[in-house]
C-alpha positions as CSV (number, residue, x, y, z in Angstrom):
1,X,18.9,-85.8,25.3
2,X,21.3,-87.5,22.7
3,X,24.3,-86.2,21.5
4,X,27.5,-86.8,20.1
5,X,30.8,-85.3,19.8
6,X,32.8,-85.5,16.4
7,X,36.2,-85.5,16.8
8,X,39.5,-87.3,16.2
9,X,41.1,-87.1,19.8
10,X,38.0,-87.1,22.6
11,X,41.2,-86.7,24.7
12,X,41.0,-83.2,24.0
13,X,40.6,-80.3,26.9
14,X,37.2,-79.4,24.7
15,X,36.0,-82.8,24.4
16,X,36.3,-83.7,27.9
17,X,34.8,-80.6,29.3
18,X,31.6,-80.8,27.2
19,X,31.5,-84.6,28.0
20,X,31.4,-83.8,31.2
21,X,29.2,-81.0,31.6
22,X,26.6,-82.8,29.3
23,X,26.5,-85.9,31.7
24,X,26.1,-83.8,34.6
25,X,22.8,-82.4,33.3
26,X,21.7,-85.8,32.5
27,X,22.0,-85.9,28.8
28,X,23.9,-89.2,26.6
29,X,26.8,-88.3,25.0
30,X,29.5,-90.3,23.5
31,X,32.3,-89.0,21.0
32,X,32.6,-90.1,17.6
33,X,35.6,-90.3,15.2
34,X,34.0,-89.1,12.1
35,X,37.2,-90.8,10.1
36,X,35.5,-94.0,11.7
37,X,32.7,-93.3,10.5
38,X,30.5,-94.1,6.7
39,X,27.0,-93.1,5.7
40,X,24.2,-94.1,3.1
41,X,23.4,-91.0,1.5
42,X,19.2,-92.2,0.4
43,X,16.9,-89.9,0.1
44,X,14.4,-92.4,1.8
45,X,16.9,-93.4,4.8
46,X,20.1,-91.7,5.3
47,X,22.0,-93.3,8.0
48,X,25.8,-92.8,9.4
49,X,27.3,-95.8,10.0
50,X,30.2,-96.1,12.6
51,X,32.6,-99.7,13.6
52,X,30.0,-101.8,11.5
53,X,26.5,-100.7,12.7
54,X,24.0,-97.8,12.0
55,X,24.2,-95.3,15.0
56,X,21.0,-94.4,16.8
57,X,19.3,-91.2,16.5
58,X,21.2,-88.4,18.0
59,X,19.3,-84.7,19.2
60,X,22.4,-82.8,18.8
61,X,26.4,-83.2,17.3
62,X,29.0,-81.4,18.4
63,X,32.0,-80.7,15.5
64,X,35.0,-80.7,17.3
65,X,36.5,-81.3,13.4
66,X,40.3,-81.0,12.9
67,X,41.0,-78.5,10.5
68,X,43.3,-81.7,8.3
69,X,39.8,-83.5,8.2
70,X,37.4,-80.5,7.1
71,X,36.1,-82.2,4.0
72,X,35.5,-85.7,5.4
73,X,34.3,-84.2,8.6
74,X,32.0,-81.5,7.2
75,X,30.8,-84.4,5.2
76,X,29.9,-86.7,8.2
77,X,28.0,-83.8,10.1
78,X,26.0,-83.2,6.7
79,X,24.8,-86.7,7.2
80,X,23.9,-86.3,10.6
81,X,21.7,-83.0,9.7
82,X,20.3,-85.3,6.9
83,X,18.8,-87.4,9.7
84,X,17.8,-84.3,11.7
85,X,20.4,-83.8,14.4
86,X,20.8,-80.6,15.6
87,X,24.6,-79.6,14.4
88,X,26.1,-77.1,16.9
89,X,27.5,-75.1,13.8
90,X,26.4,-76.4,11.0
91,X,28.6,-77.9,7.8
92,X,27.8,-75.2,5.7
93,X,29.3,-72.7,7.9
94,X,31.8,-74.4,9.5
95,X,33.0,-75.0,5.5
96,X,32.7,-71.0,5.1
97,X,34.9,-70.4,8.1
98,X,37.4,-72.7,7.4
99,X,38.5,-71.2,4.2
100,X,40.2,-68.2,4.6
101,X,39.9,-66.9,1.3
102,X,36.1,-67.1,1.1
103,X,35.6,-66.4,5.1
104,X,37.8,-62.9,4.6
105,X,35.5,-62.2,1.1
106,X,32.3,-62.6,3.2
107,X,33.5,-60.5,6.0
108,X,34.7,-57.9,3.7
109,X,31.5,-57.7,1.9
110,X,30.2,-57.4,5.2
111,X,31.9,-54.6,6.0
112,X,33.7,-55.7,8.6
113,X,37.1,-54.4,9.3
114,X,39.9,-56.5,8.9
115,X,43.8,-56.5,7.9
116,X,44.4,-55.5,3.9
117,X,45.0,-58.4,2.8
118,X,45.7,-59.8,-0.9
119,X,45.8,-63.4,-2.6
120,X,48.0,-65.2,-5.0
121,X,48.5,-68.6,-6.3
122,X,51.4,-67.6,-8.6
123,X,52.0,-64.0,-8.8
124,X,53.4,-62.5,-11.9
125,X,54.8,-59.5,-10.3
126,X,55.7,-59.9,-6.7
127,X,56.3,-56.4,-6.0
128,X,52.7,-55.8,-6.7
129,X,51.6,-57.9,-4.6
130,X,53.5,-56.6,-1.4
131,X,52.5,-53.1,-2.3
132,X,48.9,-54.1,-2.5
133,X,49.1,-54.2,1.2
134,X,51.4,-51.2,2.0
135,X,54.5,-53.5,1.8
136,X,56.9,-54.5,3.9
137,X,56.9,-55.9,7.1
138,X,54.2,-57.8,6.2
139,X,52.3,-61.1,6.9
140,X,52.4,-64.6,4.5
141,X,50.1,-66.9,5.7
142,X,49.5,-70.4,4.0
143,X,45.5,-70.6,3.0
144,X,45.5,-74.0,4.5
145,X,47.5,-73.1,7.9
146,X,46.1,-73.0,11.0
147,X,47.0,-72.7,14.9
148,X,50.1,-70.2,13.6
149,X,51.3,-72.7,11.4
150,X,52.4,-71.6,8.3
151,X,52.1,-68.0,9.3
152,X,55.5,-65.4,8.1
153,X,56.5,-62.0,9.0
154,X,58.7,-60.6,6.4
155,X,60.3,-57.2,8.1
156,X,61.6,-55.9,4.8
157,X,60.2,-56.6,0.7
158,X,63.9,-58.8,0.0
159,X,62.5,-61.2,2.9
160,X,58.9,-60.9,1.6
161,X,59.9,-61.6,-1.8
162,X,61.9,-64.5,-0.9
163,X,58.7,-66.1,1.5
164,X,56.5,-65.5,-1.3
165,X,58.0,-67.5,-4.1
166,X,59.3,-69.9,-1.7
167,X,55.4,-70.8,-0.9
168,X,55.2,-70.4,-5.3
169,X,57.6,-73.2,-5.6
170,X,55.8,-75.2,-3.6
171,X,52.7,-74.5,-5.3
172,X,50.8,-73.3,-2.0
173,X,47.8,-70.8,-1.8
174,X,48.9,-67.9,0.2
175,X,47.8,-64.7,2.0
176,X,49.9,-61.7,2.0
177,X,48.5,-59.6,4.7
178,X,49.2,-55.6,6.0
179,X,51.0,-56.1,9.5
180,X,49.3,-54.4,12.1
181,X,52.8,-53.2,14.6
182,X,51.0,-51.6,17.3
183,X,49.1,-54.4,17.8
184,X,52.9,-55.6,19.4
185,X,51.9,-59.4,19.1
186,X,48.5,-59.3,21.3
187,X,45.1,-59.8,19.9
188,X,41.8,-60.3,21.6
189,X,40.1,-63.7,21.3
190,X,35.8,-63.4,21.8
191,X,34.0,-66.0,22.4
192,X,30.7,-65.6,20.8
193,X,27.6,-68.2,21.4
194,X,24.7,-66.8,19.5
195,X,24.1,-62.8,19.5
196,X,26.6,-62.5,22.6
197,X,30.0,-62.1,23.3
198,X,30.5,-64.5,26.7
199,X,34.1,-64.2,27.1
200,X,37.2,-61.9,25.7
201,X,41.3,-62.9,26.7
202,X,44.0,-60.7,25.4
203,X,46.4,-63.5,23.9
204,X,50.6,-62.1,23.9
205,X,52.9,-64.0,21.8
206,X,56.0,-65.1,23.4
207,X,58.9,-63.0,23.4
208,X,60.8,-62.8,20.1
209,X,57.5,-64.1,18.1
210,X,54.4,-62.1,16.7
211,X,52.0,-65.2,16.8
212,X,49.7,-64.8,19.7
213,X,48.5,-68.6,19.5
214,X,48.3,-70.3,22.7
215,X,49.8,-73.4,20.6
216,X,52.5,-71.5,19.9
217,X,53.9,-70.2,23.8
218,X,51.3,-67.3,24.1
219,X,49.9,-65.8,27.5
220,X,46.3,-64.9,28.1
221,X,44.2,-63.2,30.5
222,X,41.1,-61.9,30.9
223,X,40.2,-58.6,29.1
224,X,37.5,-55.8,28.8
225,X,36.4,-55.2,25.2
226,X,35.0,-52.2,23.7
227,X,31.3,-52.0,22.5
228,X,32.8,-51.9,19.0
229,X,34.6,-55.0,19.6
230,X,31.3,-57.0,20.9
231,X,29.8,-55.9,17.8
232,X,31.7,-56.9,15.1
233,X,32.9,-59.8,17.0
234,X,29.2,-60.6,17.0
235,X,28.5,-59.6,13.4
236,X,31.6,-61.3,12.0
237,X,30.6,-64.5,13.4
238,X,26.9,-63.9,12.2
239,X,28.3,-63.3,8.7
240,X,29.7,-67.0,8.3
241,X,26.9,-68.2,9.8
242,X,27.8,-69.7,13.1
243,X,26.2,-69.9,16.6
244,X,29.9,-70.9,18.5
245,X,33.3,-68.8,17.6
246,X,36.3,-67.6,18.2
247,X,36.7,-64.1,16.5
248,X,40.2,-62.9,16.6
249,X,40.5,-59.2,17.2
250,X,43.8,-56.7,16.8
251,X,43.7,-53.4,18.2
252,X,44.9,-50.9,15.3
253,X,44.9,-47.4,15.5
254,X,42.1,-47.1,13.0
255,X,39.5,-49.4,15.0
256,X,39.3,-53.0,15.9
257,X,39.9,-55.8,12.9
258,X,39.0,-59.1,12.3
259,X,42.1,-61.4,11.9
260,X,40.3,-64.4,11.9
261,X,36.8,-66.5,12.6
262,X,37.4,-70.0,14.1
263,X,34.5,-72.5,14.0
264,X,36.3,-74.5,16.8
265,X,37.2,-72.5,19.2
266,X,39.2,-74.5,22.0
267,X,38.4,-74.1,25.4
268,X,41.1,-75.0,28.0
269,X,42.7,-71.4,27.5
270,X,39.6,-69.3,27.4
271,X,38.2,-71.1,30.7
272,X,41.7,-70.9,32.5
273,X,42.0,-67.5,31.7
274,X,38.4,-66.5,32.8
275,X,37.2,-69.0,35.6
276,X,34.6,-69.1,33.0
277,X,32.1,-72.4,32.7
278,X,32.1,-72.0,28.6
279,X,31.6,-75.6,28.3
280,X,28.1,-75.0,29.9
281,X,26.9,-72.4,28.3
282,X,27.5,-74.5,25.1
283,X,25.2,-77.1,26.1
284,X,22.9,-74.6,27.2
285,X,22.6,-72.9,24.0
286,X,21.9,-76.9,22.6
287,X,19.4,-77.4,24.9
288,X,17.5,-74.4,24.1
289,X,18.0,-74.9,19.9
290,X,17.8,-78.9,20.0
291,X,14.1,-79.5,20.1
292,X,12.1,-82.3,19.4
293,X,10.8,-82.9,16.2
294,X,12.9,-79.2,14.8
295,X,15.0,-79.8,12.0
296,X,18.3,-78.4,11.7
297,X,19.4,-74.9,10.5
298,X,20.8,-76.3,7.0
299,X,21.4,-79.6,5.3
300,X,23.1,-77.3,2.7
């Protein structure tokens, strides 16, 4: 089988495992920067074009797409389901998850449990705002933030305030979410391929910080997850639409909630953590989905 890996940096932990596992099975795979890359978009013959020439037929693409490049990457693996490659997440969902606006409307309509949460561009009355969510301490997140970056506690409504129109004058999209203290800076990351929950961690930030994120100093280590959690880890991915994520979990004392849905989950700390071969069941879940002659999922 053909494939192809879209990212930026085939460095990567992520890219190199899946490389690797992929050619150990037997299957052609080389990465691809999709900033590299430029398409024909013909209804006849639509072709991606990379370093001067039209790239070859691939079965299957693998979006390991930097959340700086969503728009230009998304666009590149729409081409490539245009010529019927199998996208391991498609572009239409990896779009949905990558906005956290829409991805937190979706899951709320879903009825999944998550953090109250509100959204301003320029609030009129901050105070509102902050007692939308039971105010202060609370959580300011930047909409286009990711990896913990661009993510505030305020501990009391003076700091919250001053956060908030801070990100105003800068004329950012923000979150302003309820902050979940018993969760004492741990959340559980699933990793969900299809209907399944393969591997959980329990992620603790670094002392003095609340942000679990590995990028940020966390620890991890393997944890048991609750029935509940498998299913609306599960059902949250579902919901945007994707086969591979990571569905960020906090422990409250009213049930499990969904902090987050990431379409790229990396891999180096969930397979540290777990002694777990994630990489392979990846390309097993392609190897069963990429068939011959199927068209993708959505060209949407």
């Amino acid at each position: 089988m053909k494939m192809a890996i879209l990212s930026c940096d085939g460095s990567l932990y992520s890219c190199r495992r899946l490389r690797e596992v992929a050619e150990q099975r037997g299957h052609f795979i080389h990465i691809i920067d999709p900033l590299s890359c430029y398409m024909n978009i013909n209804p006849a013959s639509p072709a991606v074009h990379y370093c001067g020439e039209p790239l070859e037929y691939v079965d299957a693409v693998i979006p390991r797409i930097g959340t700086s490049i969503t728009f230009y990457g998304t666009a590149v693996l729409r081409q490539f389901e245009m010529c019927g490659s199998y996208p391991l997440n498609d572009s239409a969902a990896i779009t949905r998850a990558r906005d956290k606006l829409r991805s937190l409307q979706l899951l709320a309509r879903a009825g999944i449990n998550m953090p109250v949460t509100g959204f301003a561009s320029s609030p009129d009355d901050t105070q509102d705002l902050i007692a939308m969510v039971g105010g202060a301490p609370l959580v300011v997140k930047l909409v286009e933030g990711s990896q913990g970056i661009g993510v505030v506690l305020a501990e009391t409504r003076q700091a919250a305030e001053s956060v908030i129109d801070a990100f105003r004058g800068l004329n950012a999209h923000i979150l302003v979410q309820e902050f979940i203290k018993e969760a004492q800076g741990r959340d559980i990351r699933c990793l969900v391929i299809g209907n399944k929950v393969v591997a959980a961690i329990e992620r603790q930030a670094k002392e003095g910080d609340f942000r679990s994120n590995l990028h940020r100093g966390g620890k991890a280590h393997p944890v048991n997850i609750t029935d509940q959690e498998r299913e609306i880890a599960v059902k949250a991915a579902s919901t945007l639409g994707l086969d591979i994520a990571g569905v960020d979990i906090l422990r409250a004392h009213r049930g499990p909630l969904v902090m987050e849905v990431n379409a790229s989950p990396g891999l180096e700390g969930i397979e540290a953590s777990t002694g777990l071969n994630i990489a392979g069941m990846m390309i097993d879940w392609i190897e069963q989905h990429a068939l011959p002659g199927q068209r993708p999922k959505t060209a949407g």
